[in-house]
Backbone as XML, in Angstrom:
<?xml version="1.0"?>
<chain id="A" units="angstrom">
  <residue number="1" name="UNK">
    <atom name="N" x="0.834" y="-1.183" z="0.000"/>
    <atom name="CA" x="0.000" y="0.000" z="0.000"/>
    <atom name="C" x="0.878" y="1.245" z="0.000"/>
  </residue>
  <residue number="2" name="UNK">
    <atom name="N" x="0.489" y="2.279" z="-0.597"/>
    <atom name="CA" x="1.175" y="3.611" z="-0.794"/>
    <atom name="C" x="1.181" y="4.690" z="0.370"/>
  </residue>
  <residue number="3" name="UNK">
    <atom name="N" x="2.096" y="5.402" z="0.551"/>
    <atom name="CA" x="2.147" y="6.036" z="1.921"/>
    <atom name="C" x="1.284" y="7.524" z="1.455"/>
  </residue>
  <residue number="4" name="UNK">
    <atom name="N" x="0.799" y="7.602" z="-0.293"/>
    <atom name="CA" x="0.385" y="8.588" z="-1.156"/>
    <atom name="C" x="-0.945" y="8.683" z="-0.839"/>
  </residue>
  <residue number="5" name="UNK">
    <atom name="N" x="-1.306" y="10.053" z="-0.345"/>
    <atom name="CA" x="-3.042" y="10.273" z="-0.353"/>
    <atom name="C" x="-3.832" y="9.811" z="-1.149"/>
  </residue>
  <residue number="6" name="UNK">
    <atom name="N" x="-5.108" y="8.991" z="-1.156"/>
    <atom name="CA" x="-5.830" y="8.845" z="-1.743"/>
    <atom name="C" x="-6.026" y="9.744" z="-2.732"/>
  </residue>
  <residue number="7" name="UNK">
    <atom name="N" x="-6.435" y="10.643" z="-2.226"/>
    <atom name="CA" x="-7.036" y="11.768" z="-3.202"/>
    <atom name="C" x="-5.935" y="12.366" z="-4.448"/>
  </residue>
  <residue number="8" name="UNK">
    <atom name="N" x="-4.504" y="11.998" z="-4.166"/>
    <atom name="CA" x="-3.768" y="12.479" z="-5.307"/>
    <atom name="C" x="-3.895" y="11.489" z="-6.735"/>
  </residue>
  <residue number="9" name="UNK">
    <atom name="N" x="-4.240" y="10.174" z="-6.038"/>
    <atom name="CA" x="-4.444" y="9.236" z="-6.632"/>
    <atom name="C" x="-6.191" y="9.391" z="-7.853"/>
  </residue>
  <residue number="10" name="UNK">
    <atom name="N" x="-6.527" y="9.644" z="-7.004"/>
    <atom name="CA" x="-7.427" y="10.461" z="-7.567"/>
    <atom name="C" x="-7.179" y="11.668" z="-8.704"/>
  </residue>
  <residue number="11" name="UNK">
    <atom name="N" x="-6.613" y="12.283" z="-8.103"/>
    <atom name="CA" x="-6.377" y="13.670" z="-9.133"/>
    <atom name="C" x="-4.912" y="13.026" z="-10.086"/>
  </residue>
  <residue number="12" name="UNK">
    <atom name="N" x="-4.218" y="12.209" z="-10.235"/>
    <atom name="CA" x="-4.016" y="10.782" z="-10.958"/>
    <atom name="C" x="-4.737" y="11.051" z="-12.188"/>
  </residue>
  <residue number="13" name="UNK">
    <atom name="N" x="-5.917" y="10.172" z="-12.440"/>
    <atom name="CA" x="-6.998" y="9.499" z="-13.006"/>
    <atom name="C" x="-7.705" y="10.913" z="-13.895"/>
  </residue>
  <residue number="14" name="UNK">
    <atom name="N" x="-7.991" y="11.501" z="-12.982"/>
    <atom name="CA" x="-8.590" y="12.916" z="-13.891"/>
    <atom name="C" x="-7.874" y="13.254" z="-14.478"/>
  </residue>
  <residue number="15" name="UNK">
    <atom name="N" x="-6.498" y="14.140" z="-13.973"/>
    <atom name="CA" x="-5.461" y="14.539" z="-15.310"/>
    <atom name="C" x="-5.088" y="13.925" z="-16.486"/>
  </residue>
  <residue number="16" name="UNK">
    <atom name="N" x="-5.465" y="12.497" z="-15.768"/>
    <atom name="CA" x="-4.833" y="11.481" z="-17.134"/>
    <atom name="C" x="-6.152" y="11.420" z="-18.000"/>
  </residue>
  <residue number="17" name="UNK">
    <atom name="N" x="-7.618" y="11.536" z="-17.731"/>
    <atom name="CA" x="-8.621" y="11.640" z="-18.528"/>
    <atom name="C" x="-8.478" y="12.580" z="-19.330"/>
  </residue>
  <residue number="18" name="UNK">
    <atom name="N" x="-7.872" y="13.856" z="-18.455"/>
    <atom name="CA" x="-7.975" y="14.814" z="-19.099"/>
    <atom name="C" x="-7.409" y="15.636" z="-20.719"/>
  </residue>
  <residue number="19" name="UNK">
    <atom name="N" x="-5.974" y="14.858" z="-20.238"/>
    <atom name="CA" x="-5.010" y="14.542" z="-21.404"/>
    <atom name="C" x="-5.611" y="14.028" z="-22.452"/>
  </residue>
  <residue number="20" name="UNK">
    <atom name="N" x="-6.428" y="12.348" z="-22.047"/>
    <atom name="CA" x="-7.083" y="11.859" z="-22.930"/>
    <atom name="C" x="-8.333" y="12.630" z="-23.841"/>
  </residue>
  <residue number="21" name="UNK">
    <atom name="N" x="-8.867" y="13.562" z="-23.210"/>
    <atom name="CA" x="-9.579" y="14.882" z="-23.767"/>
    <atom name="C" x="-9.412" y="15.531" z="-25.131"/>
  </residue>
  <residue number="22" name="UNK">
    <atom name="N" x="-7.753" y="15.897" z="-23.715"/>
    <atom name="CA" x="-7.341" y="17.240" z="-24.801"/>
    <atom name="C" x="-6.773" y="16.461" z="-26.581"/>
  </residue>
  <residue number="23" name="UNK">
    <atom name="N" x="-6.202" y="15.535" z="-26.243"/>
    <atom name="CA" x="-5.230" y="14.883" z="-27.330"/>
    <atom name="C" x="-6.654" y="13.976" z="-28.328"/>
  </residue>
  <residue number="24" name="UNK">
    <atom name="N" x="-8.103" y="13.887" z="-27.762"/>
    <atom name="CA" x="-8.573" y="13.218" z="-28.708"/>
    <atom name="C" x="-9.777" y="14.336" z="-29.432"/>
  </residue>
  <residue number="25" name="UNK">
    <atom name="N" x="-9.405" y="15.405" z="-28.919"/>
    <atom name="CA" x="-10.336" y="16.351" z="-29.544"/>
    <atom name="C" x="-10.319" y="16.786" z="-30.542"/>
  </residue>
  <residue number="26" name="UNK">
    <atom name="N" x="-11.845" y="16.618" z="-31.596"/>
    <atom name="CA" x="-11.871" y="16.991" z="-32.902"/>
    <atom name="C" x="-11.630" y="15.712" z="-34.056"/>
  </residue>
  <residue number="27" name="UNK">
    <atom name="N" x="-10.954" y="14.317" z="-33.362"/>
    <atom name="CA" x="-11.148" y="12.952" z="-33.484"/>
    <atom name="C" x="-12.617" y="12.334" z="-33.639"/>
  </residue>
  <residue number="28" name="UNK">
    <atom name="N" x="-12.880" y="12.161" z="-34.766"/>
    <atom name="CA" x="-14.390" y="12.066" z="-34.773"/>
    <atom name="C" x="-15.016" y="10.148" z="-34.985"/>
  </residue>
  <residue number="29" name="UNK">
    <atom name="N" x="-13.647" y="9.909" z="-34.917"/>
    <atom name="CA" x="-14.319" y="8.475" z="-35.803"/>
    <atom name="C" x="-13.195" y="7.503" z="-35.263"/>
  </residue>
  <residue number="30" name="UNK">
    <atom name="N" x="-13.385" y="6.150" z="-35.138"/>
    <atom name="CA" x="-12.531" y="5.023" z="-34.560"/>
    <atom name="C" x="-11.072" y="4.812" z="-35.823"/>
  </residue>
  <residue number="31" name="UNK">
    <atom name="N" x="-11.560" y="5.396" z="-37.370"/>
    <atom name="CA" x="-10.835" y="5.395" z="-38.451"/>
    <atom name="C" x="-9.530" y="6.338" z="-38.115"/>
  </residue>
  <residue number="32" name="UNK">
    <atom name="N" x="-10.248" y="7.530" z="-37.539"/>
    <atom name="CA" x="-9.347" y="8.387" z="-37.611"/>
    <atom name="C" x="-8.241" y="8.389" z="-36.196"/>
  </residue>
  <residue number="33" name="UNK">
    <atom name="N" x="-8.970" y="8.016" z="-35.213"/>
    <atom name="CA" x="-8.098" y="7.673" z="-34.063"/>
    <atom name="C" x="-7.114" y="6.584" z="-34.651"/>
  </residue>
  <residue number="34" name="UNK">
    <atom name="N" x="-7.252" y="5.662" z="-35.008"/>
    <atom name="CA" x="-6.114" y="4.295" z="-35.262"/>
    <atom name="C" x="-5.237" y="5.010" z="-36.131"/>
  </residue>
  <residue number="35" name="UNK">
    <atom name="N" x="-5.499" y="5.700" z="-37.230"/>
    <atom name="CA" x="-4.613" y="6.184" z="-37.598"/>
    <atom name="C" x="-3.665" y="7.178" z="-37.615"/>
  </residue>
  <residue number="36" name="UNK">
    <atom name="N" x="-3.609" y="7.606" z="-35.932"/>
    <atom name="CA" x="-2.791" y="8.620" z="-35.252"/>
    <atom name="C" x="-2.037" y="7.769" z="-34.282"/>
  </residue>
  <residue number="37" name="UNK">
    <atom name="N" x="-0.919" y="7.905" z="-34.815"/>
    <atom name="CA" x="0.378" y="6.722" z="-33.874"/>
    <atom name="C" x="0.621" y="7.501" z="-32.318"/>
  </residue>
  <residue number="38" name="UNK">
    <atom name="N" x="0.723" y="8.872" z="-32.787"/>
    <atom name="CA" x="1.524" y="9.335" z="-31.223"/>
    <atom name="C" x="0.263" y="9.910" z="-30.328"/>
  </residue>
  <residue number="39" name="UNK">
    <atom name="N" x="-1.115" y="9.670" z="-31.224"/>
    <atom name="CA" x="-2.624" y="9.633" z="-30.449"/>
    <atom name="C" x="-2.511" y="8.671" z="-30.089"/>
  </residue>
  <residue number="40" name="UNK">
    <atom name="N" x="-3.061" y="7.493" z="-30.317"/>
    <atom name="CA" x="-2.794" y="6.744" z="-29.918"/>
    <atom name="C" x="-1.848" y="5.912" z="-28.641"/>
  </residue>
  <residue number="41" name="UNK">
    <atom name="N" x="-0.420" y="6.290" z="-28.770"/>
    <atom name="CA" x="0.397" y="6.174" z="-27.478"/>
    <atom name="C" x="0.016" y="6.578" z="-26.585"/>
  </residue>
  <residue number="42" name="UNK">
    <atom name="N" x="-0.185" y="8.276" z="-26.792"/>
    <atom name="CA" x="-0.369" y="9.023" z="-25.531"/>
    <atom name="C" x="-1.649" y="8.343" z="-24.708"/>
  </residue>
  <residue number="43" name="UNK">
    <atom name="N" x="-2.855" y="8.164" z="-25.279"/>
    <atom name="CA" x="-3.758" y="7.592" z="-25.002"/>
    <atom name="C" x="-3.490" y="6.326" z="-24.179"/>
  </residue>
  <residue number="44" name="UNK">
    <atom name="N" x="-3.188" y="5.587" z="-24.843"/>
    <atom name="CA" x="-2.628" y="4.188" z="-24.240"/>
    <atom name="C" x="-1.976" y="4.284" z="-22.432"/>
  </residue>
  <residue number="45" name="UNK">
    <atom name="N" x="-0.777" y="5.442" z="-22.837"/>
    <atom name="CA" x="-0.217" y="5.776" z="-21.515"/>
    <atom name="C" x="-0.858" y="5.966" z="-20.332"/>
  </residue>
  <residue number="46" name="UNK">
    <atom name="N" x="-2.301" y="7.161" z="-20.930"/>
    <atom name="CA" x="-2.968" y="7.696" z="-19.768"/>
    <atom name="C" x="-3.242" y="6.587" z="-19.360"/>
  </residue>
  <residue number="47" name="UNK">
    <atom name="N" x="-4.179" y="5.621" z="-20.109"/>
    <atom name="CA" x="-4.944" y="4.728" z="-19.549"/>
    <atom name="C" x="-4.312" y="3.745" z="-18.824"/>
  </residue>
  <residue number="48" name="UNK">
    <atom name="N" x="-2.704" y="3.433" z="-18.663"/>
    <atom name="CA" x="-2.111" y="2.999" z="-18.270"/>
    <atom name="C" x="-2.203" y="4.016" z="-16.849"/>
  </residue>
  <residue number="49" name="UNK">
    <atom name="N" x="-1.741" y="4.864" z="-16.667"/>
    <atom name="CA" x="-1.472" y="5.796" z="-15.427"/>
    <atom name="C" x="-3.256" y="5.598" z="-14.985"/>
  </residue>
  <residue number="50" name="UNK">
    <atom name="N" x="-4.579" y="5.567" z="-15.345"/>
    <atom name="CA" x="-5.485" y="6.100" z="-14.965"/>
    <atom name="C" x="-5.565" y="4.183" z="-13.539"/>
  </residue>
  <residue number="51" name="UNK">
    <atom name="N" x="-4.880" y="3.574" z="-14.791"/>
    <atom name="CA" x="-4.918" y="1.892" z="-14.343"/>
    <atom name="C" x="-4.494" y="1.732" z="-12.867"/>
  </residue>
  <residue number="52" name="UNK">
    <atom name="N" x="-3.039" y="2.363" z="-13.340"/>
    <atom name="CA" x="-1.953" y="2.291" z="-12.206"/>
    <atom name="C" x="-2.216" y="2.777" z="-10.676"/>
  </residue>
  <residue number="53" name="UNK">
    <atom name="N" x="-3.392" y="4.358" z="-11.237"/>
    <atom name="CA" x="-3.486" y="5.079" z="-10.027"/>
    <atom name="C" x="-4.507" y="4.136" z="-9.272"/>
  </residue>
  <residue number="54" name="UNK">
    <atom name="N" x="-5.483" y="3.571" z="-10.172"/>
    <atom name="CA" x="-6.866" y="2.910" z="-9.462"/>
    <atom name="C" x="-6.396" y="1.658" z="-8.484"/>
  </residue>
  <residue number="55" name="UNK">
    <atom name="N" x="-5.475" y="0.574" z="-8.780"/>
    <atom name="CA" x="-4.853" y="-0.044" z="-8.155"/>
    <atom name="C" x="-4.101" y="0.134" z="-7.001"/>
  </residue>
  <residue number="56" name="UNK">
    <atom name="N" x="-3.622" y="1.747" z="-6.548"/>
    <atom name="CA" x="-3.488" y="2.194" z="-5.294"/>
    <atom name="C" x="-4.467" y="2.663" z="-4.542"/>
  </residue>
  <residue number="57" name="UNK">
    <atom name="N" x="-5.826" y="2.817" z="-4.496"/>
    <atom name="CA" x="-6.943" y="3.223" z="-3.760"/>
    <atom name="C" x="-7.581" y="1.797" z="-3.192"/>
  </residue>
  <residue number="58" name="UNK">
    <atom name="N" x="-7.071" y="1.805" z="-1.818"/>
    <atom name="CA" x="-7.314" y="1.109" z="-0.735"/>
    <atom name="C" x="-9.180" y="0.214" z="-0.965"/>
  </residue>
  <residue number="59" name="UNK">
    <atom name="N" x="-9.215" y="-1.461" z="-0.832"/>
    <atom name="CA" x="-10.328" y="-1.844" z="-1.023"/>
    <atom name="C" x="-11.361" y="-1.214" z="-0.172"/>
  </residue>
  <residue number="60" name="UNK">
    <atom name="N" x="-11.519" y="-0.292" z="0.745"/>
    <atom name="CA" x="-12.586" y="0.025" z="1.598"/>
    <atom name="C" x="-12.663" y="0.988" z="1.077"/>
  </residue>
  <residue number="61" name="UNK">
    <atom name="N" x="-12.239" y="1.986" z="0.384"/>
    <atom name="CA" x="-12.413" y="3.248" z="-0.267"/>
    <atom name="C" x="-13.052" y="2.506" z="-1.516"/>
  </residue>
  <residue number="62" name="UNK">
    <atom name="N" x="-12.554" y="1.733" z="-2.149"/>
    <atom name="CA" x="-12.993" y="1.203" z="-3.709"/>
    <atom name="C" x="-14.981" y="0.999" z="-3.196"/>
  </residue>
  <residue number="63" name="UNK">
    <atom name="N" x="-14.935" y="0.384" z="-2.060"/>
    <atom name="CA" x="-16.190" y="-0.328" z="-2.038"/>
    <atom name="C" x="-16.768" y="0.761" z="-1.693"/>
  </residue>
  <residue number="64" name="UNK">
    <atom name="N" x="-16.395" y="2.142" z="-1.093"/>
    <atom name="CA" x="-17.760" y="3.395" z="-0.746"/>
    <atom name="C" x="-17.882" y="3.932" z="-2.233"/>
  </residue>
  <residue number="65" name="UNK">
    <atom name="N" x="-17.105" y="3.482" z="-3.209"/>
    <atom name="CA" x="-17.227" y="4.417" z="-4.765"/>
    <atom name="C" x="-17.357" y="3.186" z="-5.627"/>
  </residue>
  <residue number="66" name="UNK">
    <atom name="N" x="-18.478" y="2.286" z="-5.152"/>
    <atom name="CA" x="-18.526" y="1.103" z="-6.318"/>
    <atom name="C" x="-19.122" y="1.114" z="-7.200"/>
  </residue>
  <residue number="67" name="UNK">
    <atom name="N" x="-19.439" y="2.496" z="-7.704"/>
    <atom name="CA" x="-20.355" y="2.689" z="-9.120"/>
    <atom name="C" x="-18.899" y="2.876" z="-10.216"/>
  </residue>
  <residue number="68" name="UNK">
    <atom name="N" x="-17.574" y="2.972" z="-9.629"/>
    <atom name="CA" x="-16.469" y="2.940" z="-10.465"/>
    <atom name="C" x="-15.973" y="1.475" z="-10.810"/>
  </residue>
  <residue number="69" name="UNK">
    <atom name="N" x="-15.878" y="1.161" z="-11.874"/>
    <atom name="CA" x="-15.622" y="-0.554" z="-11.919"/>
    <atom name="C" x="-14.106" y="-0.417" z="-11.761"/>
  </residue>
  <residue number="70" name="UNK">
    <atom name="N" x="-13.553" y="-0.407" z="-10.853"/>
    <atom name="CA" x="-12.295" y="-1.025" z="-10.487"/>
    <atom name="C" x="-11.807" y="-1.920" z="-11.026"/>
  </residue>
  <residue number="71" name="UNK">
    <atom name="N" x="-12.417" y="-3.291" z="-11.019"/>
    <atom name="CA" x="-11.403" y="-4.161" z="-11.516"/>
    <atom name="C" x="-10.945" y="-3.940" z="-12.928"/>
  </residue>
  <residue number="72" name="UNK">
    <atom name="N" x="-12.086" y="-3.409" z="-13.862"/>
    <atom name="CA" x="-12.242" y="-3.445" z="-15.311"/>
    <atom name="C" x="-11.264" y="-1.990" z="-15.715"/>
  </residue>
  <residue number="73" name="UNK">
    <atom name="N" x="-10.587" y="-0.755" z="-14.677"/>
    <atom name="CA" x="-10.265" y="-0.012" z="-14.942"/>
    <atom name="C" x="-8.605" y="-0.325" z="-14.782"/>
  </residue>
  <residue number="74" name="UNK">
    <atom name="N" x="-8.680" y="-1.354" z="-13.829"/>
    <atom name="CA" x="-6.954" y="-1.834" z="-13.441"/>
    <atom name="C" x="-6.907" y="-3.060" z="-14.437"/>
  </residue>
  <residue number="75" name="UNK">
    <atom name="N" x="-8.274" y="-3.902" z="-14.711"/>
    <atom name="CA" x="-7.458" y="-4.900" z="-15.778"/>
    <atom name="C" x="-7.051" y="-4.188" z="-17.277"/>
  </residue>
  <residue number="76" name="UNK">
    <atom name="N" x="-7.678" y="-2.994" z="-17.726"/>
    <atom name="CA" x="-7.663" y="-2.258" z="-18.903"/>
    <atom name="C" x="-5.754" y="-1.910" z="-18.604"/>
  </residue>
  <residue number="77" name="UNK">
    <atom name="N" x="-5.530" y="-1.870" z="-17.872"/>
    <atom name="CA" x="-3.750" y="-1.190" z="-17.274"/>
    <atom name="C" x="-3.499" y="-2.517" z="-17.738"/>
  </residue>
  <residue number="78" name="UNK">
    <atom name="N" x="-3.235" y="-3.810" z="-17.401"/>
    <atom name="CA" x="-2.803" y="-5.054" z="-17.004"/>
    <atom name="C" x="-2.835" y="-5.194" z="-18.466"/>
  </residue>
  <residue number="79" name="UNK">
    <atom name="N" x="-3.869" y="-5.442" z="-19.101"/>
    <atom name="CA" x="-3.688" y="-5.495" z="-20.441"/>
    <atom name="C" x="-2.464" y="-4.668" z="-21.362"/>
  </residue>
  <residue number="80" name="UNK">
    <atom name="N" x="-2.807" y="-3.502" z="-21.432"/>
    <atom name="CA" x="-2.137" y="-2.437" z="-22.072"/>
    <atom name="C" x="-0.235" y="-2.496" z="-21.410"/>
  </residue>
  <residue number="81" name="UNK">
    <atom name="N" x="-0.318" y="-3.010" z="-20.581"/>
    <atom name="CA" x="0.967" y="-3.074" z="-20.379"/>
    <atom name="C" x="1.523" y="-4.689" z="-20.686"/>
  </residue>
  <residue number="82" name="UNK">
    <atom name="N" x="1.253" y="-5.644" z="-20.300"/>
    <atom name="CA" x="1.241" y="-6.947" z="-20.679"/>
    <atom name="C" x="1.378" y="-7.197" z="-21.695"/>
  </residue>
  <residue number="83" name="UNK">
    <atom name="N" x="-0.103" y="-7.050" z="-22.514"/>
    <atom name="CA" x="-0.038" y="-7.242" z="-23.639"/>
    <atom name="C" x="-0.339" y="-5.901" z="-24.740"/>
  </residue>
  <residue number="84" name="UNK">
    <atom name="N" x="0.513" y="-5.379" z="-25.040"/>
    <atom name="CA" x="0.548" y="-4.818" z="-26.100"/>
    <atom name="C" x="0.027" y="-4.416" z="-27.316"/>
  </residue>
  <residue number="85" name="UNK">
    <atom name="N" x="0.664" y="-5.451" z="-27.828"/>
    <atom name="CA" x="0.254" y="-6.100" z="-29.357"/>
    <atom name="C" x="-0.926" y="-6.523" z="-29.604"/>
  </residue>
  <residue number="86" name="UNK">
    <atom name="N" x="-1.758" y="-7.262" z="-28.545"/>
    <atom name="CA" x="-3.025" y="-7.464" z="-28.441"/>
    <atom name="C" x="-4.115" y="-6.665" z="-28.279"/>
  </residue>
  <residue number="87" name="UNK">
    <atom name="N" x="-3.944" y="-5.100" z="-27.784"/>
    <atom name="CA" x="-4.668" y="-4.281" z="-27.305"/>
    <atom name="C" x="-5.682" y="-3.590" z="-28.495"/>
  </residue>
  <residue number="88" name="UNK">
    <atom name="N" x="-6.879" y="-4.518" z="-28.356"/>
    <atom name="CA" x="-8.315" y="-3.905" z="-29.694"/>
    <atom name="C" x="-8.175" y="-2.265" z="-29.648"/>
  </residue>
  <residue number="89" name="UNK">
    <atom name="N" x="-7.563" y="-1.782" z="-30.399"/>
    <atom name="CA" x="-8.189" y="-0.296" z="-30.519"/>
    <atom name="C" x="-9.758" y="0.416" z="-30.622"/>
  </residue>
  <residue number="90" name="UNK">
    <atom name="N" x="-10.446" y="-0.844" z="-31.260"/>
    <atom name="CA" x="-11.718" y="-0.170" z="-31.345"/>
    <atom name="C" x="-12.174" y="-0.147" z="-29.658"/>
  </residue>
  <residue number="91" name="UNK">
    <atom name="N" x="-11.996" y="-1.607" z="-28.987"/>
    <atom name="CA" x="-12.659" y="-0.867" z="-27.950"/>
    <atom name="C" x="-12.120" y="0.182" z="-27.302"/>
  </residue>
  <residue number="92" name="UNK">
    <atom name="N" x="-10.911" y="0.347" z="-27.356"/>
    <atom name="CA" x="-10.197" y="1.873" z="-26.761"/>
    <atom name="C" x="-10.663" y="3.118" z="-27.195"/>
  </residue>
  <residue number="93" name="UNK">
    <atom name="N" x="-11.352" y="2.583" z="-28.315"/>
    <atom name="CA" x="-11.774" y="3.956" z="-28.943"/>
    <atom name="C" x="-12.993" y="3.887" z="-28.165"/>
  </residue>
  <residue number="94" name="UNK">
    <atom name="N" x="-14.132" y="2.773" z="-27.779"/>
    <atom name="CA" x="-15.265" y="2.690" z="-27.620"/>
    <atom name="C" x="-15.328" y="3.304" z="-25.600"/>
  </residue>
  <residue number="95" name="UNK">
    <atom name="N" x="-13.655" y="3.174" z="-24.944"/>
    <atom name="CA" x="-14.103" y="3.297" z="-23.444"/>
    <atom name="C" x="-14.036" y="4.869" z="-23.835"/>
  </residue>
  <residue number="96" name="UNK">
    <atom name="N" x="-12.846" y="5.325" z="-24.667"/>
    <atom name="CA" x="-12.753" y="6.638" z="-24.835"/>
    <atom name="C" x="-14.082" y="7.582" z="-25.038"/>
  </residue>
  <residue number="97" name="UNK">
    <atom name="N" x="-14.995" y="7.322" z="-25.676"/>
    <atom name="CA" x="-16.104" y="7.736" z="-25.767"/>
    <atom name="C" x="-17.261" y="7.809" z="-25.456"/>
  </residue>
  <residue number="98" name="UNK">
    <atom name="N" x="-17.602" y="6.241" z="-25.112"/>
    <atom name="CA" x="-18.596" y="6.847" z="-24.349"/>
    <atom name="C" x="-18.008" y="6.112" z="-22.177"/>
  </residue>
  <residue number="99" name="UNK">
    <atom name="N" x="-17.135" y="5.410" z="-22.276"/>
    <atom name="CA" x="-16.726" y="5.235" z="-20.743"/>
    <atom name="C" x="-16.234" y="6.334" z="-20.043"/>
  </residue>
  <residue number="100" name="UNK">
    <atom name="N" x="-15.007" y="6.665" z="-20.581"/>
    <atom name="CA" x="-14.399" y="7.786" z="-20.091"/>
    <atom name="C" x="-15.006" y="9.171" z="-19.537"/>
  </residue>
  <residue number="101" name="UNK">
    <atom name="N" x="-15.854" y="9.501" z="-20.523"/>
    <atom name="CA" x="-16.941" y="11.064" z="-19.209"/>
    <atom name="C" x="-17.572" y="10.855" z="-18.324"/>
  </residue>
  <residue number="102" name="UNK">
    <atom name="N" x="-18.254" y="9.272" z="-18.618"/>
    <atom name="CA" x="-18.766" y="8.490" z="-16.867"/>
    <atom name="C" x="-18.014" y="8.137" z="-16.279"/>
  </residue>
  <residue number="103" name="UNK">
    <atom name="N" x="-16.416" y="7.814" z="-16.170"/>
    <atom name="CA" x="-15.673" y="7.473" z="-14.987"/>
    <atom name="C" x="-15.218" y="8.751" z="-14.857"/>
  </residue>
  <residue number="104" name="UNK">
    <atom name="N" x="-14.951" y="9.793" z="-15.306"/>
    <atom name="CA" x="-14.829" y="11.238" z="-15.113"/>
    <atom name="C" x="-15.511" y="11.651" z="-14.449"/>
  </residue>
  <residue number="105" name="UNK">
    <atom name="N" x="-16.785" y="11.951" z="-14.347"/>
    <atom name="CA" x="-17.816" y="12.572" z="-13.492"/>
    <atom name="C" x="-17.570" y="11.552" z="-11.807"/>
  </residue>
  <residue number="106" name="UNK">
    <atom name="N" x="-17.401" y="9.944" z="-12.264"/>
    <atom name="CA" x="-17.868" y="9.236" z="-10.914"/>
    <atom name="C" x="-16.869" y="9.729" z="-9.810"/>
  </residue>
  <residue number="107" name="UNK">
    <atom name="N" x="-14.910" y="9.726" z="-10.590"/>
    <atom name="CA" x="-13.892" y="10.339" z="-9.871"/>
    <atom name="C" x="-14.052" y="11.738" z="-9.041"/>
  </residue>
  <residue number="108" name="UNK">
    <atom name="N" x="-14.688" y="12.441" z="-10.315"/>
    <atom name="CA" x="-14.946" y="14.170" z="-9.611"/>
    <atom name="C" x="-16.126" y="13.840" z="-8.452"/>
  </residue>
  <residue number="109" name="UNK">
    <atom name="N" x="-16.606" y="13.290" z="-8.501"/>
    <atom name="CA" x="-17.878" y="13.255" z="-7.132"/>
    <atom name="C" x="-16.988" y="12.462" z="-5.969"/>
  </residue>
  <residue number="110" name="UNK">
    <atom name="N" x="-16.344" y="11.398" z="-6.125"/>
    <atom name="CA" x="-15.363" y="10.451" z="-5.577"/>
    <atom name="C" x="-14.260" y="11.839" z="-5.036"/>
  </residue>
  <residue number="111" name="UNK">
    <atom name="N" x="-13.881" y="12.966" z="-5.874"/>
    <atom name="CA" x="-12.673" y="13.557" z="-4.977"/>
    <atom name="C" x="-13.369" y="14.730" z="-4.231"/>
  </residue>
  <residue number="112" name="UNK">
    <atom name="N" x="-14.754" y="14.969" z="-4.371"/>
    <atom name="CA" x="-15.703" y="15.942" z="-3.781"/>
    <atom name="C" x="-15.752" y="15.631" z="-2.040"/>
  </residue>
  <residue number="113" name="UNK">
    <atom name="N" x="-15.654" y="14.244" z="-2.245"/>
    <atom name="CA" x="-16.741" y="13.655" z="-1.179"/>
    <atom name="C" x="-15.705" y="12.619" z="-0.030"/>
  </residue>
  <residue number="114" name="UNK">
    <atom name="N" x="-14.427" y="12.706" z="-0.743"/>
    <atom name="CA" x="-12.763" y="12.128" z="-0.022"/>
    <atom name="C" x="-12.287" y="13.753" z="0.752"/>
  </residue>
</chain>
């Protein structure tokens, strides 16, 4: 366990959404995302860091914010780092769009209420 506040861990996850934001804006289509290499990375990364941070927030904190799927946000990390080469872009494109502003909002109420 991390000697790191929850809540930075938290503010973690948002910045790294946020990135994911800024870098996919004006990206209109799953065509056009795949075919941006250093979109793509950056993307990948956050979601790696958004992974990394969720895996340090203590199971009794996870369970007062269980409308956030935890496991599915740290196995999305596990994947992307593991396996690589394997990683479906479409669904990356698919958490990017419509997952990502609902685990956005659930975090911002989650660092309201920490």
């Amino acid at each position: 366990m991390s000697k790191r506040n929850v809540k930075l861990f938290v503010e973690d996850m948002l910045n790294a959404i946020e990135k994911i934001e800024k870098y996919c804006k004006g990206i209109g289509s799953y065509e056009e995302f795949s075919k941006q290499d250093i979109v793509v990375d950056a993307v990948l990364r956050n979601l790696e860091i958004i992974g990394e941070a969720a895996s340090k927030i203590p199971e009794n904190i996870r369970s007062r914010f269980s409308e956030i799927p935890w496991k599915r946000v740290v196995g999305l990390r596990n994947i992307i780092v593991h396996g690589y080469f394997v990683v479906d872009l479409q669904i990356v494109w698919r958490i990017i769009t419509s997952q990502l502003p609902e685990l956005r909002i659930a975090l911002e109420k989650m660092r309201a209420e920490l």
